[in-house]
C-alpha positions as CSV (number, residue, x, y, z in Angstrom):
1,X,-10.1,25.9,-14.7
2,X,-7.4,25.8,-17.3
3,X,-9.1,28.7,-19.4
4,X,-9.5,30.8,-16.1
5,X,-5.9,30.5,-15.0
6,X,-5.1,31.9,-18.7
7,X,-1.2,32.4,-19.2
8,X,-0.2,31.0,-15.3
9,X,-2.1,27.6,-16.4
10,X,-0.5,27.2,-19.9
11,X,3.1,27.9,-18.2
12,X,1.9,25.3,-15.3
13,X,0.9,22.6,-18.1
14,X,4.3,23.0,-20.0
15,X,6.1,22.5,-17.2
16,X,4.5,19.3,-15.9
17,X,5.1,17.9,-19.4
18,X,8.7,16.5,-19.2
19,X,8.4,14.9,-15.7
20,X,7.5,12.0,-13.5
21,X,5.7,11.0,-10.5
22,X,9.3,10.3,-9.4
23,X,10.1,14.4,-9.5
24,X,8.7,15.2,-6.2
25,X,10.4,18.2,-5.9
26,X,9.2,19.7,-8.5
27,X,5.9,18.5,-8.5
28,X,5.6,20.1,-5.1
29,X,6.7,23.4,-6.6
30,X,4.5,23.3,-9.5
31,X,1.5,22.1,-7.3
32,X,2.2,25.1,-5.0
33,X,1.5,27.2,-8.1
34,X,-1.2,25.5,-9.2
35,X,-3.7,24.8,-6.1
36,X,-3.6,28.1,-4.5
37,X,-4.4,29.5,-8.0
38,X,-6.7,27.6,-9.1
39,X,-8.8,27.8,-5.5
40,X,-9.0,31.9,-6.0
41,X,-10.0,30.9,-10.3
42,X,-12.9,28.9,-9.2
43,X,-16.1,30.8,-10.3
44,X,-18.1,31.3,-7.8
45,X,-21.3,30.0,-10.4
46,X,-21.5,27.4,-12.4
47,X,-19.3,27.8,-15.7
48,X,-20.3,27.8,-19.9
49,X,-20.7,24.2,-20.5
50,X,-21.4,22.6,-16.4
51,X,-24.6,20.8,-17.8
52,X,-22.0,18.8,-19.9
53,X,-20.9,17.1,-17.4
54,X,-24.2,15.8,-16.4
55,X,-24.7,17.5,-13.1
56,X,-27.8,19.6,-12.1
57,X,-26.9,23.8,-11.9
58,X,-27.7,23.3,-8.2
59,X,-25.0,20.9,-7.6
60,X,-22.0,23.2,-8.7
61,X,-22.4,25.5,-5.2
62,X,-21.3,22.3,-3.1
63,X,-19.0,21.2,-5.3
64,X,-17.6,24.3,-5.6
65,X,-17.6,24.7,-1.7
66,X,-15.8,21.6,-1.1
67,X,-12.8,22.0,-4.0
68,X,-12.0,25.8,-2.6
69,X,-10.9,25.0,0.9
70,X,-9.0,21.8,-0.6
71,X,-7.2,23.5,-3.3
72,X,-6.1,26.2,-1.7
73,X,-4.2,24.2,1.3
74,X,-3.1,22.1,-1.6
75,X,0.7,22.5,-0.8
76,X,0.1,21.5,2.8
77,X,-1.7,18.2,1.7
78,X,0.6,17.7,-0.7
79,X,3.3,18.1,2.1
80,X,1.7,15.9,4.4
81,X,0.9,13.0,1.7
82,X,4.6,13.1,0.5
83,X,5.6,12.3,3.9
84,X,2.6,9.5,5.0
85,X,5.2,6.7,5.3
86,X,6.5,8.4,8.4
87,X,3.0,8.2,10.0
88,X,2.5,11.3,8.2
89,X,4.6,13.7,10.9
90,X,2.4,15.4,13.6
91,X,3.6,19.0,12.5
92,X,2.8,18.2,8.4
93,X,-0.8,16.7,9.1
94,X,-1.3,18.9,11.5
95,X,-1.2,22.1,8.8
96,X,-2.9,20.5,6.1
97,X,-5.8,19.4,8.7
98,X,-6.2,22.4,10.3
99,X,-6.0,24.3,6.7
100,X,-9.3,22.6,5.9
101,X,-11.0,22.5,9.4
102,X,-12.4,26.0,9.3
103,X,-14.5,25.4,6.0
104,X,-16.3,22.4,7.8
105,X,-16.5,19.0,8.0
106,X,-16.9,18.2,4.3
107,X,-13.6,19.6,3.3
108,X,-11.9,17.7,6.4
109,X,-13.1,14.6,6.1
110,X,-12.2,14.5,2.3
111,X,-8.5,15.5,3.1
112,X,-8.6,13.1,6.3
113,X,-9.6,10.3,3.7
114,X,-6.8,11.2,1.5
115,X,-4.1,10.8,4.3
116,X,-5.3,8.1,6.1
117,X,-5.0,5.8,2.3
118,X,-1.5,6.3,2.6
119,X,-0.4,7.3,6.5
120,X,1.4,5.0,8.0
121,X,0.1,5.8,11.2
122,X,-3.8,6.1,10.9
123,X,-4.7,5.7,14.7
124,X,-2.5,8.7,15.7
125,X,-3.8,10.6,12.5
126,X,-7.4,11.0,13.3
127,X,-6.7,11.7,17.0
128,X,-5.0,14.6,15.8
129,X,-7.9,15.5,13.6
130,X,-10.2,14.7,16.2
131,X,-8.8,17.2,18.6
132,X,-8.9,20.3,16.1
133,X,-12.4,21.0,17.6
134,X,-15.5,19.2,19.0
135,X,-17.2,18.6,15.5
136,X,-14.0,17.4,14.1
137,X,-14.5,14.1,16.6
138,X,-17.2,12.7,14.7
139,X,-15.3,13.4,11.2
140,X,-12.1,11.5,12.2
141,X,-14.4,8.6,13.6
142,X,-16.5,8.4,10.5
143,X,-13.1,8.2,8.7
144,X,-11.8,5.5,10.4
145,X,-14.9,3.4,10.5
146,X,-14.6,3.9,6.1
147,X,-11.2,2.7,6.5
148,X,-12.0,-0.2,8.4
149,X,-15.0,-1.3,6.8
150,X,-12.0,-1.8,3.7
151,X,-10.7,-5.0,1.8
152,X,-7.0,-5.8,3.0
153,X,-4.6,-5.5,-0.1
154,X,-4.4,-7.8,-2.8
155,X,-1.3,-9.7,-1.7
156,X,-2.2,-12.5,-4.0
157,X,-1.7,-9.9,-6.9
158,X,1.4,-8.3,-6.1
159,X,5.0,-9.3,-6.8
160,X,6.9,-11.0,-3.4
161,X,8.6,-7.8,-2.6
162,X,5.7,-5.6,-2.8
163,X,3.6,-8.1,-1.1
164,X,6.4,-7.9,1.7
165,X,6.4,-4.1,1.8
166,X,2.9,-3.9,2.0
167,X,2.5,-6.8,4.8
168,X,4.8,-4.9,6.9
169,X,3.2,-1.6,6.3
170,X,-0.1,-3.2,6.8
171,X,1.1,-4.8,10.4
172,X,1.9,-1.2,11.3
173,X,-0.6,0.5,10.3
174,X,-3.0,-2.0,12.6
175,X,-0.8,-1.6,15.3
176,X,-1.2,1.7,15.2
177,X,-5.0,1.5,15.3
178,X,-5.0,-1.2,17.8
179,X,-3.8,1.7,20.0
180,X,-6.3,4.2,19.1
181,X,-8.3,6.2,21.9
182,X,-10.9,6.5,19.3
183,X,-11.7,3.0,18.6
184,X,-13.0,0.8,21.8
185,X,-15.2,-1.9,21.6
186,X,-17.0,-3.4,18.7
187,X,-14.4,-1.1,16.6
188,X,-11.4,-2.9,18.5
189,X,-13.5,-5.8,16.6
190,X,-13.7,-4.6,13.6
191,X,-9.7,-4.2,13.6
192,X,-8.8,-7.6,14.7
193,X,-11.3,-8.9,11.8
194,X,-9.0,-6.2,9.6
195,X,-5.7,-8.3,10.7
196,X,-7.2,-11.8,10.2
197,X,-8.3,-10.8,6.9
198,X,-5.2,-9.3,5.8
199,X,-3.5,-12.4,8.1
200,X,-5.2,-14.4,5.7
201,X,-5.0,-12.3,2.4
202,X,-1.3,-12.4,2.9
203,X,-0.9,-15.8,3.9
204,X,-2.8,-16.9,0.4
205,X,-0.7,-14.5,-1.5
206,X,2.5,-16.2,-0.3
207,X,1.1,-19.7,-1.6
208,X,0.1,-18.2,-5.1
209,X,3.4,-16.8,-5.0
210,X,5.5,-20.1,-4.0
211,X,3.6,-22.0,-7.1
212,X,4.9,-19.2,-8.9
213,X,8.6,-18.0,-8.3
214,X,9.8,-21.3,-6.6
215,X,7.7,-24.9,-7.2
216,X,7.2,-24.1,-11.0
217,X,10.9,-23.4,-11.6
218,X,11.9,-26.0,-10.0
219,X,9.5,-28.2,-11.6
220,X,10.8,-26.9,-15.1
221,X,14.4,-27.5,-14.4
222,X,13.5,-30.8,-12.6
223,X,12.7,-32.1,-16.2
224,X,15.5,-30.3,-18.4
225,X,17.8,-32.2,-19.8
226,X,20.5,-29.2,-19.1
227,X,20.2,-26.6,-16.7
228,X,23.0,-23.6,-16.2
229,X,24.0,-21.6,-13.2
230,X,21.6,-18.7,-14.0
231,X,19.0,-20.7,-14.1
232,X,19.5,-22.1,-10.4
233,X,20.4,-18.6,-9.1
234,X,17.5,-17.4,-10.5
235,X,15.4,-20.1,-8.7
236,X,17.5,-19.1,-5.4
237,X,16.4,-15.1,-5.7
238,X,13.0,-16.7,-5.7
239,X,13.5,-18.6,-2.4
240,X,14.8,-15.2,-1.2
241,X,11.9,-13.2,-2.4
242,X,9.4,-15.5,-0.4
243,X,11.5,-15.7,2.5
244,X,10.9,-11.6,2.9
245,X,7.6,-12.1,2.3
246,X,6.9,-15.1,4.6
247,X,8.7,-13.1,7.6
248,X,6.9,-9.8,6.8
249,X,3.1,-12.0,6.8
250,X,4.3,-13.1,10.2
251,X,3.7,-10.0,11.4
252,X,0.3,-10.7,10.8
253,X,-0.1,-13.5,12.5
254,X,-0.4,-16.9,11.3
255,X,3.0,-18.5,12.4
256,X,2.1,-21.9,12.3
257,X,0.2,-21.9,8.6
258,X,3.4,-20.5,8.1
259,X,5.1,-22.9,9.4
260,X,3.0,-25.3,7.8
261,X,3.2,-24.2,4.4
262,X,7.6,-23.9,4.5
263,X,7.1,-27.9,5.6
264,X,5.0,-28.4,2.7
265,X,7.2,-26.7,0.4
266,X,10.2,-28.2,1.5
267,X,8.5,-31.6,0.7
268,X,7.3,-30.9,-2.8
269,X,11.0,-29.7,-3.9
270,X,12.3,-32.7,-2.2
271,X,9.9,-34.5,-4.3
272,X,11.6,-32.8,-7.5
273,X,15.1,-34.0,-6.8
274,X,14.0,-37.7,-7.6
275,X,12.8,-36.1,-10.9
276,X,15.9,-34.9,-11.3
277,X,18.2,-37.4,-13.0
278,X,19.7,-36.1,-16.2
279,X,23.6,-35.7,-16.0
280,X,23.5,-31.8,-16.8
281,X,20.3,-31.2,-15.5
282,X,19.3,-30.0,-11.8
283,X,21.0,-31.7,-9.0
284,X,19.0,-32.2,-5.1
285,X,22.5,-30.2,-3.9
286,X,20.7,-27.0,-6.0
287,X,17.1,-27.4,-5.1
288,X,19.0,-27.5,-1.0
289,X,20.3,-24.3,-1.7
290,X,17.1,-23.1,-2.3
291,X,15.6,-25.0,0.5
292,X,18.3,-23.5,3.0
293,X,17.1,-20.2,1.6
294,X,13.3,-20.5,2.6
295,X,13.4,-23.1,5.7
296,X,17.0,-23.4,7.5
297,X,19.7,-25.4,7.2
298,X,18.3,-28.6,8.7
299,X,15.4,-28.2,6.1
300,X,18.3,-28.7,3.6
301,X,20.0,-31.1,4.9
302,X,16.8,-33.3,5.3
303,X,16.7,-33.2,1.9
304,X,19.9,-34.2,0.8
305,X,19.8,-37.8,3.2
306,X,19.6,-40.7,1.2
């Protein structure tokens, strides 16, 4: 492709060079170049060198078929995807879907897949595909059924504030398909399984994450012999961390292992404080702070009673 758009791809190349995945802007300028360009370069047989890639001649037609209709509503995809967080917008998904719907259902449902890993609002999403025309119905089901039939995110891997965006983005987006008019039944199933798996997913991520950015701290500067304000403060922006991420796994479900694990938690640091007994080191009044943080108030003062 780069050899067929000649001079246009070379100037397209350089350009891309200097920026980001941050420089949406301009990447939707340069991609507005680029996609509609590259859908009219395509050659309409297979290219000098296609065996390379370990593909049969045969196989370039339907390759080629699927890539043309794609690339060239590439600035309306593009448009669309930039703009997934906010469900994506019925007037953006609507033009990058109905860009692709005339070339049939294998163009669609590629572009329907690609927007439905980031929209925000996948239920309302494939309605709106479905209704484009009577074959479109099966493609937005079949789509949705992929999408379900998905692990829930690794929560355990993420950092706490990641974890909490994605919990909360997560909760929505199941909302959203608990209210779908295409999904009845044993696919109204399928999405409750979705939000006890992610309930649960998200649930063991907090744990990993409380070992990590609050009991092994405190654990550390339970057995220092000094221990400075920085050091407490950062143990306190932990607390606050899992606090986001324990209300935005509520929305999950779960409120009482919740509950269960901020009792548990609150125990174990109260445990620390009688580790704590050198002069400089950390004081029960620091490890409340953090307490106070994660479980209340009363949580905190429970710990400080003799």
């Amino acid at each position: 492709m780069q050899v067929a758009l000649g001079a246009e791809g070379r100037a397209i190349a350089a350009a891309c060079a200097p920026l980001s995945t941050n420089d949406l802007g301009a990447i939707a300028a340069l991609g507005a170049r680029l996609w509609p360009a590259a859908a009219e370069a395509l050659p309409q047989a297979a290219p000098p060198g296609w065996a390379a890639t370990g593909l049969a001649p045969a196989d370039y037609a339907p390759v080629a078929a699927l890539c043309r209709p794609v690339w060239r509503a590439g600035p309306a995809i593009w448009a669309a995807l930039a703009s997934a967080v906010a469900g994506p917008p019925p007037e953006l998904a609507r033009a990058a879907l109905a860009a692709v719907a005339p070339a049939g259902p294998g163009p669609l449902s590629a572009t329907l897949a690609t927007l439905l890993q980031r929209a925000s609002e996948p239920g309302a999403l494939a309605q709106l595909a479905a209704g484009l025309d009577p074959a479109a119905r099966a493609v937005a089901v079949q789509a949705l059924d992929q999408m379900l039939a998905a692990p829930p995110p690794p929560f355990a891997t993420l950092d706490p504030q990641t974890a909490a965006e994605m919990a909360l983005l997560t909760a929505h987006r199941l909302e959203n398909l608990e209210n779908c008019a295409l999904l009845g039944g044993d696919r109204q199933r399928q999405v409750q399984a979705c939000r006890r798996a992610a309930d649960e997913a998200c649930r063991a991520g907090f744990l990993a994450a409380a070992e990590r950015q609050l009991v092994a701290p405190a654990l550390r500067l339970a057995e220092a012999s000094a221990v400075t304000d920085a050091e407490v403060e950062g143990m306190e922006e932990g607390a606050r961390r899992l606090r986001a991420l324990e209300g935005a796994g509520r929305k999950l479900g779960g409120a009482a292992a919740y509950d269960r694990a901020l009792r548990d938690l609150t125990a174990s640091l109260g445990a620390l404080g009688s580790r704590a007994r050198h002069p400089h080191g950390l004081r029960p009044v620091d490890l409340a702070r953090s307490v106070e943080i994660l479980a209340g108030p009363e949580a905190a003062a429970a710990l400080l009673k003799p």
